[in-house]
N, C-alpha and C positions, 0 to 999 in steps of 0.2 A: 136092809141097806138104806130104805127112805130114813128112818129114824137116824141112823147113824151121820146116815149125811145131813141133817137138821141139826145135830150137833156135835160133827166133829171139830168144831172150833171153840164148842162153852165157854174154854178154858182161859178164852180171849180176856172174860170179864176178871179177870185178878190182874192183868196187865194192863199197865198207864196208857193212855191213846195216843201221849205224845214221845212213848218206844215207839209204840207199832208204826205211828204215820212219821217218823223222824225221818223228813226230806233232804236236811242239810246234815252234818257232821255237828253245827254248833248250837242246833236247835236242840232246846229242851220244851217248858211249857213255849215260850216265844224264839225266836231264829236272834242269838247272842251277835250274829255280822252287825248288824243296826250297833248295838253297843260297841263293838269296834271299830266301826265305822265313826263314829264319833271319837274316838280316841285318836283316829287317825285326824281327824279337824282337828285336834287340838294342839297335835303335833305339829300340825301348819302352822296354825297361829302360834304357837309358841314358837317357831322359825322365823316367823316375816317379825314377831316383836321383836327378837335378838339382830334381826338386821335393823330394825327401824331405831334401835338404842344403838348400835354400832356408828351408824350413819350421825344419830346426833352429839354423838361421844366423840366425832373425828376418828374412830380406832380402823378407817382403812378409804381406800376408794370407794367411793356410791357406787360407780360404776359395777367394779369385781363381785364390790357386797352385794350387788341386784342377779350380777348373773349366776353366784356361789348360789344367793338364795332361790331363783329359780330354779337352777341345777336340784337343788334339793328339795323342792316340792315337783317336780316328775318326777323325783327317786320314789318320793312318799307315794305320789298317785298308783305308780306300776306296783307300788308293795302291795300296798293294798288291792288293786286288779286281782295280782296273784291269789293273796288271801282269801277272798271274795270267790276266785275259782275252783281254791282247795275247798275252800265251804261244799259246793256242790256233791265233791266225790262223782264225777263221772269218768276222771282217770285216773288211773294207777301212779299213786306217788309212790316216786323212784325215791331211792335213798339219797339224794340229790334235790329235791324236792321237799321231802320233810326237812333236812338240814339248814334250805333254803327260810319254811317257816321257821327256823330256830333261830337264824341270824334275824327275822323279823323280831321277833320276840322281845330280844335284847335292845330294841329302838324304848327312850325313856321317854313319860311324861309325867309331868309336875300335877299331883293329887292335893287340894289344899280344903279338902271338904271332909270331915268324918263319916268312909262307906261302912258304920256301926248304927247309925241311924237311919228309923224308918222301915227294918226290915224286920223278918222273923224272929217269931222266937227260936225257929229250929234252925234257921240261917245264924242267927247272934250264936249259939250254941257254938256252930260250925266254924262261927269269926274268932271266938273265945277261945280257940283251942293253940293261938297264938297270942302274941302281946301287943295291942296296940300300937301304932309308930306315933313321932312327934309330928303331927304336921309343920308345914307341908314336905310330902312326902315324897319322892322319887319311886314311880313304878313303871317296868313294863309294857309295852303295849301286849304283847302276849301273856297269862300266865297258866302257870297247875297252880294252885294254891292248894294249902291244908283243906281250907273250906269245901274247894270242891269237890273232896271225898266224902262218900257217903257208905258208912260200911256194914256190915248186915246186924253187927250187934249181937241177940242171942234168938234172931228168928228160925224158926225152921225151914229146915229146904227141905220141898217135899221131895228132889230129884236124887238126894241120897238115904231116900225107903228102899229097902230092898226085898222088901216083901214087894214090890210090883217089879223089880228087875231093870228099874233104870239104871243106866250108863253113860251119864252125861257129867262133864268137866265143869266143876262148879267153881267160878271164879271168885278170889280170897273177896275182890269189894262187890257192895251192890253196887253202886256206883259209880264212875267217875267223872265229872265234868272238866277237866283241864283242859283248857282251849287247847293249847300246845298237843295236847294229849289227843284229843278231838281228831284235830286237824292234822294229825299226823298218819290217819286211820287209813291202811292201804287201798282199800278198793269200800267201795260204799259210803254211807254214813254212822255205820251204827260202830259201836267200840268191842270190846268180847263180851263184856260185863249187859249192857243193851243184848248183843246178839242172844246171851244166854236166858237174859230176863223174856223178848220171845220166845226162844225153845221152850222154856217151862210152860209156854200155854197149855202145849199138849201132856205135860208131865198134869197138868192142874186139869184139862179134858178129864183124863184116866183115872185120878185119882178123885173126883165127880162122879163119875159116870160107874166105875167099880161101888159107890158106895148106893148106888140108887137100887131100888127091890123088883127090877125089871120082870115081868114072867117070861116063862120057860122060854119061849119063842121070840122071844128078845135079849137071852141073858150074852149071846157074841157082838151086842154092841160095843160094848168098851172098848173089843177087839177089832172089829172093823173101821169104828171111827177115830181109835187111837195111834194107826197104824201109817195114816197117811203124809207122815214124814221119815217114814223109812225108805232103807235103798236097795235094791237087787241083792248091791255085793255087802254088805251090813256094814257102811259107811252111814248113815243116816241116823236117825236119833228119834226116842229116845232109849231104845234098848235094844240100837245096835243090830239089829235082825237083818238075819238076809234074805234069799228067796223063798226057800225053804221052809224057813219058822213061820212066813206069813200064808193067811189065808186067800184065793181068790179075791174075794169081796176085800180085803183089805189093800190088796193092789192094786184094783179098780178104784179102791177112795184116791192111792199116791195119785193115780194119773187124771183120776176129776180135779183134785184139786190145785193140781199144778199149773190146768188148760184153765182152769175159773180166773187161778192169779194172773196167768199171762194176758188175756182178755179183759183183765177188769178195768175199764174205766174210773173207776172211784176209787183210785190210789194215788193221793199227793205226792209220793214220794216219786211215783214214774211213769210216765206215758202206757196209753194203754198198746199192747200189741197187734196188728192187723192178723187175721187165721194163722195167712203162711208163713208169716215171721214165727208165730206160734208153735205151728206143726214142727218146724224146721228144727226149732230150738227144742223142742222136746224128740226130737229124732237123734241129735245130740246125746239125749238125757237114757235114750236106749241106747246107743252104741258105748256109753260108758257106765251102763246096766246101773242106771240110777232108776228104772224105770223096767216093769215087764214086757222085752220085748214083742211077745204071744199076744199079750194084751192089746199092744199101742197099736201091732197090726189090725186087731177086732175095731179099737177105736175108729181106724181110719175107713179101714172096708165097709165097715156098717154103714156109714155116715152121718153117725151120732153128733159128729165136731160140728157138722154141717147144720145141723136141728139144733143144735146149742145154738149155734150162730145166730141162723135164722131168726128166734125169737130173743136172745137178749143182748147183742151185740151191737153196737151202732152200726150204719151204713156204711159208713168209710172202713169198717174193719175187715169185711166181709170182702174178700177179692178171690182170687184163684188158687187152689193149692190139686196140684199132679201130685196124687197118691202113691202113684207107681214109683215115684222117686225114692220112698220112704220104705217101700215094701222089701222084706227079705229077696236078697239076689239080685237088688238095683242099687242099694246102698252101700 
């Protein structure tokens, strides 16, 4: 069990840092809002100069012209507000919501610089796959572009080997970067193509750790340490397992490692959780047998949460949690 739990994550190292820690929706290596953000300046300025040529053209009242054009820089600021919010992903966008980015999207701004220079080879590649426009250009404040597909090409995925028994939905792109696309992502930050490039850690754990020449007394690592994203009711991944097919020791990894994520501190993407917020949420995670309930009871009665606590938790996490609430025949 120690070994397994020293690396039941190996598999981390073939996934980019900037899937795993993706705090916004539009971040890749850098957070793309900044780049937007500026697009939306320029949509301003390109509004106050069509009022400031209007006004010296005589083509209406200063007056109307100033308060049209102010009317229209709150519309831009609150666009942007919302955009700026959907970045986050900390609510659920309604289908009213995304449509809403969509009518963002279609706002134009005047491009009069070639985005062909300066950049990659594997980015030009990406740009090529279209025809240059004439400048200056007319484009969207939002877009998908061809570019920002990224597609797997003739790589292997190791999660359709079936000599290990994975069962995982392998998305046709490796990637997609489409802002539109992004930010349309219902709950979270990450897209399906992200969420799957994750899942595979543990496809990449298993398929390590099967190949390593452990002795006798070690050879059910792969299976303990590979195990700890599966679910009671064999909703979990990667091979689907339910309670049944897994070992003790492997359902003791699900529920270590679920209370480490909820407690951790050192996740960009989300606040760390205080115990009871903790417990509470993984009390949840038994009553919809994502989790051993036999077990969580051990967890809690022991007071193993508590010695976790104690030693690697900050101060403010550490509050009160009544076990009794959580125990069969109180819950």
């Amino acid at each position: 069990m120690h070994i397994s739990g020293l690396l039941h994550d190996c598999g981390k190292v073939t996934t980019p840092e900037y899937v795993v820690d993706k705090a916004t929706k539009l971040e890749t290596i850098y957070d793309r809002i900044h780049e937007i953000r500026t697009r939306f300046e320029v949509v301003k300025r390109e509004a106050e100069i069509d009022y400031l040529k209007a006004v010296a053209d005589g083509k209406g009242d200063p007056e109307k012209l100033r308060a049209e054009l102010d009317e229209r820089l709150i519309k831009l600021d609150d666009d942007f507000a919302f955009i700026a919010e959907s970045n986050i992903g900390g609510e659920f966008m309604a289908p009213e919501k995304i449509e809403r980015v969509e009518e963002i999207a279609n706002i134009q701004w005047t491009r009069t610089i070639d985005d062909r220079l300066g950049i990659s080879y594997e980015e030009k590649k990406r740009k090529n796959r279209t025809k240059a426009e004439k400048l200056p250009v007319a484009e969207n404040l939002l877009c998908d572009r061809d570019d920002h597909i990224i597609y797997r090409e003739e790589e292997t995925v190791a999660a359709q080997d079936d000599q290990y028994g994975f069962r995982l939905d392998v998305p046709e792109l490796k990637f997609n970067l489409g802002e539109v696309y992004n930010l349309s992502i219902a709950r979270g930050t990450l897209t399906a193509e992200e969420r799957f490039k994750i899942n595979d850690h543990i496809v990449q754990t298993i398929v390590m750790l099967e190949q390593l020449p452990f002795p006798k007394h070690l050879k059910r690592v792969p299976e303990f340490a590979g195990g700890h994203h599966e679910k009671m009711d064999g909703t979990g991944y990667p091979k689907k397992l339910n309670k049944d097919d897994m070992s003790i020791p492997a359902r003791i990894m699900a529920i270590a490692d679920i209370f480490e994520a909820l407690t951790a501190a050192d996740r960009p993407y989300k606040a760390a959780k205080t115990l009871s917020e903790s417990v509470k949420i993984m009390s949840f995670m038994k009553k919809d047998s994502h989790i051993d309930d036999d077990l969580f009871e051990i967890f809690l009665t022991s007071g193993v949460y508590k010695e976790y606590a104690d030693q690697f938790l900050e101060k403010d996490q550490i509050d009160e949690v009544d076990i009794a609430e959580y125990l069969d025949g109180n819950d």
